[in-house]
C-alpha positions in Angstrom: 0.0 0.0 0.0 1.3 3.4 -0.5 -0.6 5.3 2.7 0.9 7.8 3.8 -1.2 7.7 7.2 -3.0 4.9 9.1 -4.7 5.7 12.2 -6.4 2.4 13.8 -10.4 2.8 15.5 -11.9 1.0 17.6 -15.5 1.8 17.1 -17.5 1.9 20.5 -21.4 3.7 21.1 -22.6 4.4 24.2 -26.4 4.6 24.9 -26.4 5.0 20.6 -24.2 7.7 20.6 -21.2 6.8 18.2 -17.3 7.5 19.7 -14.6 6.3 17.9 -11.6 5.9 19.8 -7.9 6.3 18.0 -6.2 3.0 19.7 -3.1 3.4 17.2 -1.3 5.8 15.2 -2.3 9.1 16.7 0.7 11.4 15.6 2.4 13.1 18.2 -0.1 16.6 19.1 2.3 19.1 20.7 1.2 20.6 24.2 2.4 20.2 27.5 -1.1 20.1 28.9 -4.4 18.3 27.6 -5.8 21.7 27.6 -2.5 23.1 25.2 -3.1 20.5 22.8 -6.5 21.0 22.3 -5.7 24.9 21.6 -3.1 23.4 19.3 -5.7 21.5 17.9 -8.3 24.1 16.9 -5.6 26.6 15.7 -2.9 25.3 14.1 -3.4 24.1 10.3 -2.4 20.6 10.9 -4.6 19.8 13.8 -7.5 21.3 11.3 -5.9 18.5 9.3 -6.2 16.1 11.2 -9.5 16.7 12.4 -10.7 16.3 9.1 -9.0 13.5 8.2 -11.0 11.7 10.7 -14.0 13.5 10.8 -15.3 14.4 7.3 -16.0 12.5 4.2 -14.9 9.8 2.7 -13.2 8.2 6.3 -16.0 9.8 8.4 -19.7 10.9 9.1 -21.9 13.0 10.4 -22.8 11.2 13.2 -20.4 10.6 16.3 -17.2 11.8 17.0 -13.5 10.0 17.1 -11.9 10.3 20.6 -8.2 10.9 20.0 -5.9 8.4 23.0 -3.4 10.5 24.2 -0.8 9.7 27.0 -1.4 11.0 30.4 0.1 14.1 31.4 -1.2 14.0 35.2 0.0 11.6 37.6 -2.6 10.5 38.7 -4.2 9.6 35.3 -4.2 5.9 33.2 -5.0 8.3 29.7 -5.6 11.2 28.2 -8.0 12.1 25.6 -9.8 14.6 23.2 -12.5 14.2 21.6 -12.6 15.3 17.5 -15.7 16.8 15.9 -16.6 18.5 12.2 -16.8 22.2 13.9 -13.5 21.4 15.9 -11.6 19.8 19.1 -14.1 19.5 22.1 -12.3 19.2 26.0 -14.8 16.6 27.3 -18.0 14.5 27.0 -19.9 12.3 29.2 -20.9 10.0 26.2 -17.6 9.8 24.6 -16.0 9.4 28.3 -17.9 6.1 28.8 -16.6 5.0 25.2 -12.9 6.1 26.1 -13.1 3.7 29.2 -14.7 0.7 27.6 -12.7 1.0 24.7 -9.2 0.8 27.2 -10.6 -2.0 28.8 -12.4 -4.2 26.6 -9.2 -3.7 24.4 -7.0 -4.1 27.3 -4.7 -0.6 27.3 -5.9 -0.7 31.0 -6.1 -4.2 33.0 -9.9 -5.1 33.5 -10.7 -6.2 37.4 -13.5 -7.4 38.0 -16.0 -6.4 39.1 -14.9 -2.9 39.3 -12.1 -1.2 37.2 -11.8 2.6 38.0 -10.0 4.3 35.5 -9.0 8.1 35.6 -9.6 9.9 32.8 -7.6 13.1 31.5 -9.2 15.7 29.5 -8.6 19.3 28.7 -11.6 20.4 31.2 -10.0 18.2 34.2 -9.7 14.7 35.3 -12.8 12.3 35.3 -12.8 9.3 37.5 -14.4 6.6 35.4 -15.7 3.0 37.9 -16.3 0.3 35.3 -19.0 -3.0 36.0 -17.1 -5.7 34.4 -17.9 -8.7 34.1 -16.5 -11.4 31.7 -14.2 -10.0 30.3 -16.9 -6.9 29.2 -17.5 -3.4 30.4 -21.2 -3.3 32.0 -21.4 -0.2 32.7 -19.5 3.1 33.4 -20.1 5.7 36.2 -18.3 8.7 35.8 -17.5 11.3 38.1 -17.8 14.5 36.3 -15.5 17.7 36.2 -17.2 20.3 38.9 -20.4 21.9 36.6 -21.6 25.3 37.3 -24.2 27.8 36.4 -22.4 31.0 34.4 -26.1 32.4 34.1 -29.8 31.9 34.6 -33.2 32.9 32.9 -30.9 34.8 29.9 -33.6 36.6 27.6 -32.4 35.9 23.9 -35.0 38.0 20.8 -35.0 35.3 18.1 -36.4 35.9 14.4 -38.2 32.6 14.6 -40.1 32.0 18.4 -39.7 35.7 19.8 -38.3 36.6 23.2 -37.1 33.0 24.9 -35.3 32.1 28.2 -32.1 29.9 28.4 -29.5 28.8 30.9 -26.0 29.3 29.8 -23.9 26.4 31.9 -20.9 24.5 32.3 -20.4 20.6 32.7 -17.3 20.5 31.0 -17.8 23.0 28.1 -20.7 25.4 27.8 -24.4 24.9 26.9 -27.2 27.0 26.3 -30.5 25.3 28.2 -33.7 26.0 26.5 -37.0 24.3 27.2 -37.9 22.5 24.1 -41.7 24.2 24.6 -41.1 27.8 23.5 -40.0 26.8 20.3 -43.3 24.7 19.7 -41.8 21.3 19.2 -41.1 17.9 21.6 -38.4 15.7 21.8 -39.4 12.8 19.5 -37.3 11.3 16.6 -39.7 12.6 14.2 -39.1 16.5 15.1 -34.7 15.6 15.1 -34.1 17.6 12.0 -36.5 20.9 13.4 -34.8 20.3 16.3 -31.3 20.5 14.9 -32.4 23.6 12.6 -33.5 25.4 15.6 -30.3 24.8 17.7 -27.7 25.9 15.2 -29.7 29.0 14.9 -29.8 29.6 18.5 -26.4 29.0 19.3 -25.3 31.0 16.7 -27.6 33.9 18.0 -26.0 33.0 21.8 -22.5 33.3 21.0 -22.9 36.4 19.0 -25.0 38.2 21.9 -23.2 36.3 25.2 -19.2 35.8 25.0 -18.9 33.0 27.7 -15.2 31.9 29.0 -13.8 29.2 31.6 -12.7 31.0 34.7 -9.7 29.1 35.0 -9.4 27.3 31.5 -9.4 29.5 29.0 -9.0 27.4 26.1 -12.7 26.0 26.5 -14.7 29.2 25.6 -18.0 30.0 23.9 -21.4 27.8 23.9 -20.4 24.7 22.4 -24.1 23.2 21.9 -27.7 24.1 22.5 -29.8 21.2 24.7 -32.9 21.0 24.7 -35.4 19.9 27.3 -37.9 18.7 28.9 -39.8 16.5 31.5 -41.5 13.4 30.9 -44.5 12.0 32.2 -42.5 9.6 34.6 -39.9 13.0 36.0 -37.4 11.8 33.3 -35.8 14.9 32.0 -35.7 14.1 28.1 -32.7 15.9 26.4 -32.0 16.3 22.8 -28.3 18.2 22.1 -27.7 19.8 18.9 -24.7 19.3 17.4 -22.7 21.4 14.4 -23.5 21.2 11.1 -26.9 19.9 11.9 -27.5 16.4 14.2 -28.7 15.1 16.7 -27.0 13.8 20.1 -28.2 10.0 20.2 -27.0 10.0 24.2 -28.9 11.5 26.7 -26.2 13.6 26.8 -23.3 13.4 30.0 -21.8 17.4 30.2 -25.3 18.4 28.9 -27.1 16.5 31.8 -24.2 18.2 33.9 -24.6 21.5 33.6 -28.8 21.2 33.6 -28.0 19.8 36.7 -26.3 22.6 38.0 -29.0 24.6 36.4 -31.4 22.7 39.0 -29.3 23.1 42.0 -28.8 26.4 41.5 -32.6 26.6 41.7 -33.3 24.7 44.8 -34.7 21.9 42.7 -31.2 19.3 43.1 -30.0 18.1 46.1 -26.6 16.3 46.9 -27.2 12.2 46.7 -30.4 13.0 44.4 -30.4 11.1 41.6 -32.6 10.9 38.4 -33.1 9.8 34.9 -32.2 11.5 31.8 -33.5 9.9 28.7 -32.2 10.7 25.1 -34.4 11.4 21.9 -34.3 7.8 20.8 -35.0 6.6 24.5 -31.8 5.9 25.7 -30.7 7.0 29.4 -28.2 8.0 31.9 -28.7 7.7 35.7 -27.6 11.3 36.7 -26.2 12.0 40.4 -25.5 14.9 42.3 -22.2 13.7 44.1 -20.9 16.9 46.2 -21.2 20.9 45.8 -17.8 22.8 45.1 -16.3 26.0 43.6 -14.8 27.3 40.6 -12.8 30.3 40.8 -15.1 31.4 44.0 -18.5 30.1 42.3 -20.5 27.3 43.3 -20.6 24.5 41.5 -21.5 21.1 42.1 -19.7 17.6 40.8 -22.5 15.3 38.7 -22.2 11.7 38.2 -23.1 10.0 35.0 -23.9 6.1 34.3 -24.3 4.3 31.1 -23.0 1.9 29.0 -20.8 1.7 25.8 -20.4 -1.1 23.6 -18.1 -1.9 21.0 -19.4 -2.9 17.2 -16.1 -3.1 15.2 -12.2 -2.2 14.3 -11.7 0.4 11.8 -8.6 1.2 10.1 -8.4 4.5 8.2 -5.3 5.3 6.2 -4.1 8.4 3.7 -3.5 8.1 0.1 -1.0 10.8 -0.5 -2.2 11.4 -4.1 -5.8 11.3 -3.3 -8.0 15.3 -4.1 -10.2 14.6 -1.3 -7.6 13.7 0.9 -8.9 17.1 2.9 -12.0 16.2 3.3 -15.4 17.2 2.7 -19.3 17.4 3.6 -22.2 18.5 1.7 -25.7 19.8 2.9 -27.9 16.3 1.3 -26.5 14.6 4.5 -24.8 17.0 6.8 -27.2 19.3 6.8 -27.2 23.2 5.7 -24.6 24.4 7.4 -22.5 22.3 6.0 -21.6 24.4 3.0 -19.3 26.7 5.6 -17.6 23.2 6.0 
């Protein structure tokens, strides 16, 4: 073969939503921290390379993301890792979290004890401690203990073009969301509304980061809203959560640093409690068990630390390699499949 690059995947989902981890041949990203490399990542042209290499067409798809395994830089961590998007590098996801940590041990980069494996997790937002069910020689289930979460601002009045005046919570649980209740903009979370859904939160977070710069206190290479969530309650008290996600899809999870930072949302309001736990359930039904573990602070805020449980299976080994006279070897999208925002791709 004449590849110039070959980067092996091991393809994992957790709770539907796809994360690919890079097991072998992740080049070497300059950095000394997690957080430094993912600056170096979304600002230097050949981490835009890379990114695209993995993300877009013909290797990649719209849906998922491909976690990038990194060595630990902290002490106290077993890996490091950052997670690779169309729009750019992201510093940390519940979903992709439980797919990092099934994928070390079902693989076995980390040895697998059983019945309980913790593994410690290093990401550009902070360390997450990561106890496994294992059983068999399989990862059950994951329960992560989140990055501390906190509420940057509440009830934030936003004019739209589309649904008026709305309200929205603009919150951290590893990177920044926008919270809107799926009601004021006359839809549900259902499968069938996914693509009016999606419309609705590129336009929104779009409109957010325009009106509401947001920055980590303490990080400041995670900055801006990264996604809009919607939600909403269901009949049972399940909160059911639909994240939008650039150019136009759908989270399948219910969501981990979503859930997060709607939790702080809900402490922050009286309505979350430390050792209260509830349900979180995705738009194709899917769910996390979501825990308030402690309360905090960030740079003299509150905050609170969530937990998230869930479970990530593996469905194949992918190997993606570089033909060095290929024209598409930059990749591409269009707007049939990614949807339109694709053509800024």
């Amino acid at each position: 073969m004449r590849w110039k690059r070959t980067i092996q995947l091991l393809d994992v989902h957790c709770e539907g939503e796809i994360g690919r981890v890079a097991i072998g041949g992740v080049p070497r990203i300059p950095g000394e921290t997690v957080a430094d490399q993912l600056h170096w990542l979304n600002s230097d042209p050949k981490g835009r390379e890379l990114r695209r290499f993995l993300c877009l067409e013909p290797r990649g798809a719209p849906i998922g993301s491909v976690n990038l395994l990194l060595p630990a830089r902290h002490p106290d961590a077993d890996a490091a890792f950052i997670i690779l998007q169309p729009d750019q590098a992201h510093a940390s996801s519940g979903s992709n979290s439980i797919c990092v940590t099934t994928a070390l041990l079902e693989a076995g980069i980390v040895e697998m004890r059983e019945p309980e494996t913790v593994v410690t997790l290093e990401t550009a937002a902070g360390l997450v401690k990561a106890t496994a069910t294992c059983r068999d020689g399989r990862c059950e289930k994951v329960r992560l203990t989140m990055v501390p979460s906190f509420v940057d601002r509440l009830d934030v009045e936003l004019d739209t073009p589309h649904w008026g005046r709305i309200s929205l919570d603009l919150c951290y649980g590893g990177i920044f969301y926008a919270l809107v209740d799926v009601r004021q903009i006359n839809l549900t979370i259902e499968k069938g509304n996914a693509a009016a859904l999606v419309q609705a939160g590129m336009v929104l977070k779009d409109l957010v980061n325009a009106a509401i710069p947001v920055v980590h206190p303490e990080i400041p290479a995670i900055s801006g809203v990264a996604y809009v969530m919607f939600r909403d309650i269901d009949e049972d008290g399940a909160v059911r959560t639909c994240t939008t996600m650039w150019p136009g899809r759908a989270d399948r999870s219910p969501c981990g640093t979503g859930n997060s930072a709607n939790l702080a949302a809900l402490h922050a309001r009286g309505r979350a409690k430390v050792g209260d736990l509830l349900r979180s359930r995705s738009i194709i039904g899917s769910e996390f068990e979501v825990g308030l573990s402690g309360e905090t602070q960030v740079a003299g805020r509150p905050a609170i630390v969530p937990t998230i449980t869930g479970r990530g299976f593996t469905f194949g080994l992918t190997q993606v390699a570089l033909d060095p006279f290929d024209p598409l070897a930059d990749g591409f999208a269009m707007t049939d499949v990614w949807g339109p925002s694709a053509g800024s791709i």
